[in-house]
C-alpha positions as CSV (number, residue, x, y, z in Angstrom):
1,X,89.9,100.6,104.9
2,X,87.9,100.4,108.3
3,X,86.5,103.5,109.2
4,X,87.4,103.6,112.7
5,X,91.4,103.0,111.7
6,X,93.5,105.7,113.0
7,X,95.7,107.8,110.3
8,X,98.3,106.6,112.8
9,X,98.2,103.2,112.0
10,X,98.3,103.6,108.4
11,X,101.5,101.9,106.8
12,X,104.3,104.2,106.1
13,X,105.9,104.5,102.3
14,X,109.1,105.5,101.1
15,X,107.9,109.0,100.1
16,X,106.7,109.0,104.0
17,X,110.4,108.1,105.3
18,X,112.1,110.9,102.6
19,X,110.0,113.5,103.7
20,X,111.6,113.2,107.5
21,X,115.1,112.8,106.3
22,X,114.7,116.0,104.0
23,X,113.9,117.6,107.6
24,X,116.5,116.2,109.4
25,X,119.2,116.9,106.9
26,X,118.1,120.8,107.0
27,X,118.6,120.4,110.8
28,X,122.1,118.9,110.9
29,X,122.9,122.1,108.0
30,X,121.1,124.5,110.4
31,X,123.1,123.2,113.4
32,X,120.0,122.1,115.4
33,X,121.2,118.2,115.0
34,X,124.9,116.8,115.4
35,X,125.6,113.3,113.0
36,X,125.6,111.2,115.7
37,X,121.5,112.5,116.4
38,X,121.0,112.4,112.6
39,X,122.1,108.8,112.4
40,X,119.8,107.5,115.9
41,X,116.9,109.8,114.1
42,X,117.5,108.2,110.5
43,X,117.7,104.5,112.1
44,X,114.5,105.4,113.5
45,X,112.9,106.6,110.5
46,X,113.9,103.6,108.1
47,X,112.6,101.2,110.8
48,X,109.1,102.7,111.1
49,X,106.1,100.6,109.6
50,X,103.7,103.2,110.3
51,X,102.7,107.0,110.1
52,X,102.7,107.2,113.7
53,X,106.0,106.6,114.0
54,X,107.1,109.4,112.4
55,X,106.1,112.8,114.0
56,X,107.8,111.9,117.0
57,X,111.1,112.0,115.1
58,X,110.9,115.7,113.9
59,X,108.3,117.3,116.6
60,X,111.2,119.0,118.8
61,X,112.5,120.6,115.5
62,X,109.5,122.1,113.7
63,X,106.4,123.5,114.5
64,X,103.5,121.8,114.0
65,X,102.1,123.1,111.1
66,X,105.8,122.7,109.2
67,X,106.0,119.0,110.1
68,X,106.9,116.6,107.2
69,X,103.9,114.0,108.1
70,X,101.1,115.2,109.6
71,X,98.3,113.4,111.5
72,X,95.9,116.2,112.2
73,X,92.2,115.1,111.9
74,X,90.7,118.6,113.3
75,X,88.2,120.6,110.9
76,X,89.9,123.7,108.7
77,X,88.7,126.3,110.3
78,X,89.4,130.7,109.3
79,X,87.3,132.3,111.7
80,X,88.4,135.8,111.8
81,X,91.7,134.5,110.6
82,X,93.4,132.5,108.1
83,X,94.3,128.8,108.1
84,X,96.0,126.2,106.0
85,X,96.6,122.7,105.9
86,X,99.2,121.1,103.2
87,X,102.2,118.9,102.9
88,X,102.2,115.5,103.5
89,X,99.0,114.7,105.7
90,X,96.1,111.4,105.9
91,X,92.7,113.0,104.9
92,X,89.8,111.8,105.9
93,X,87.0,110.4,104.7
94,X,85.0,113.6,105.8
95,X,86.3,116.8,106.3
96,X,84.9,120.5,107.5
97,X,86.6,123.4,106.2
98,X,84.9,126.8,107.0
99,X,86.0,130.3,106.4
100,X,84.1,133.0,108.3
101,X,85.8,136.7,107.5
102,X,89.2,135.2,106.8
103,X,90.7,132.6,104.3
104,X,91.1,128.7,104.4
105,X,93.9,127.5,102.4
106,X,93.6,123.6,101.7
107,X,96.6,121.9,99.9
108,X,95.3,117.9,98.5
109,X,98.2,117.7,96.1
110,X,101.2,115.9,98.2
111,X,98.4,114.4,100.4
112,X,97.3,110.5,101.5
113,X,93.5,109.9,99.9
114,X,93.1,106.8,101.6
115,X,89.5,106.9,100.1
116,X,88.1,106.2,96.9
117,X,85.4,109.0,97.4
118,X,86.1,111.8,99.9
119,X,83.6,114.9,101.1
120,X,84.9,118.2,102.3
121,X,82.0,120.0,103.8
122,X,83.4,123.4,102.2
123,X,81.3,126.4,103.8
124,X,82.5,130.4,103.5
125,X,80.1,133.5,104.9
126,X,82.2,137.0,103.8
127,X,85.4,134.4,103.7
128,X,87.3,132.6,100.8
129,X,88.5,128.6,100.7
130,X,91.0,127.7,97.8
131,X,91.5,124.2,97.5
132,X,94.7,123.0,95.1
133,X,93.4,119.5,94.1
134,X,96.2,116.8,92.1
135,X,96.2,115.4,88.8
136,X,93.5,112.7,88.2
137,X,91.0,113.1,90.7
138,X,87.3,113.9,89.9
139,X,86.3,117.3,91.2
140,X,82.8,117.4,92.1
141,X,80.9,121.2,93.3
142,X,77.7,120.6,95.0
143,X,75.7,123.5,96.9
144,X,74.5,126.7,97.0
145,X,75.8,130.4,96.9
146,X,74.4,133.7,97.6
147,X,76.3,136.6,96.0
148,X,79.3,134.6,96.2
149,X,80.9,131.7,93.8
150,X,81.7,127.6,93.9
151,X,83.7,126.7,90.7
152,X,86.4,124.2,89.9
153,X,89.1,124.9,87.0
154,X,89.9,121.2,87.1
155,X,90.0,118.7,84.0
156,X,88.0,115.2,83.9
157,X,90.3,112.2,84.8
158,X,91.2,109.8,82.0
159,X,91.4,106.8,83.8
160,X,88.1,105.2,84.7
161,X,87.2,104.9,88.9
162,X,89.2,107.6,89.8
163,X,89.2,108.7,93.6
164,X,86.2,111.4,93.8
165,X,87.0,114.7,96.0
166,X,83.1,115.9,96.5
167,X,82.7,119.6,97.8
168,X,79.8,120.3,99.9
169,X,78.3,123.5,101.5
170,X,76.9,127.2,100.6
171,X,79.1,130.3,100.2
172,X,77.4,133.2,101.7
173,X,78.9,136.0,100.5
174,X,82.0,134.6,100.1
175,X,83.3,132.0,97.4
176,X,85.2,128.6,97.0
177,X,87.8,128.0,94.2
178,X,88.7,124.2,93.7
179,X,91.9,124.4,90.8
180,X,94.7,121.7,89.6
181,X,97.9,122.4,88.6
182,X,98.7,123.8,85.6
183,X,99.9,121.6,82.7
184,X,102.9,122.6,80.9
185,X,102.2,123.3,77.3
186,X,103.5,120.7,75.4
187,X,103.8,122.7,71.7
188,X,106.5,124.7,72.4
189,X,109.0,121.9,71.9
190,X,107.1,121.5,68.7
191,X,107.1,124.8,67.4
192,X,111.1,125.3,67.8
193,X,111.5,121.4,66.0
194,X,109.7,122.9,63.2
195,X,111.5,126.1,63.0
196,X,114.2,124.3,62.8
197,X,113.2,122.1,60.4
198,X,112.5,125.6,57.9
């Protein structure tokens, strides 16, 4: 994709659309939306070709960091504080996330990679950054740490060319944990057919 191409012009999908019609359908149950809103909303929704399109739709009924698409391009920044970014949201190709005396929380795992290789410039002095990561991705640690930590708990893909999520930085006294989920362990099924089967 062109570098300079706004998150906002990237084409919406149907995962895109569901998201926003989960939201709307907890408005019209929380009384926030009547049907005949739900429906103009909806119509609006189904129609859109892009991502832009659809943050206008939900931004009067959730705040911004609840929104089901989210279009945010700022660095991840804890300074003194904590911060988070998750859900639904268009990554880019290059992204700081810092923690200073607080905690970054970053959430890839419902996320667009609309890169084949993408760098988070992942730095944390006396603060912590954990980093959920999905299935099938190549996790890759670079840097330095002084009395602090930079590991990954994340398997190799098994598909060739797999998109590449490359962590940069230093942790000064602080640490950064990159982890996938867990898989579910697939011999329990097997050990109840086989006691069965005595």
């Amino acid at each position: 994709m062109n570098e300079g191409v706004s998150p906002a012009r990237f084409r919406a999908g149907n995962v895109d659309r569901e998201r926003v019609i989960d939201a709307l359908r907890s408005a019209v149950e929380d009384g926030r939306l009547d049907l005949a809103e739900f429906e103009e909303r909806a119509n609006r929704v189904y129609s859109a070709r892009t991502l832009g399109e659809l943050p206008p739709v939900t931004e009067d009924l959730l705040p911004a960091a609840a929104q089901p698409i989210q279009l945010r391009r700022e660095p991840v920044t804890a300074l003194f504080s904590n911060d988070a970014r998750g859900g639904r949201w268009v990554v880019p190709d290059a992204l700081p996330v810092i923690a200073a005396f607080g905690t970054a929380e970053l959430d890839l795992r419902t996320a667009l990679l609309v890169r084949e290789h993408t760098t988070v410039y992942a730095s944390a002095v006396f603060g912590r950054i954990n980093v959920e990561v999905p299935e099938g991705v190549e996790v890759r640690v670079r840097g330095w740490s002084f009395l602090g930590g930079r590991r990954a708990t994340v398997r190799r893909p098994q598909r060739e060319n797999a998109p590449v999520l490359e962590f940069r930085g230093f942790s000064l006294f602080g640490s950064l944990r990159v982890r996938a989920p867990k898989r579910r362990r697939a011999w329990l099924p097997w050990r109840r057919q086989r006691k069965e089967l005595g």
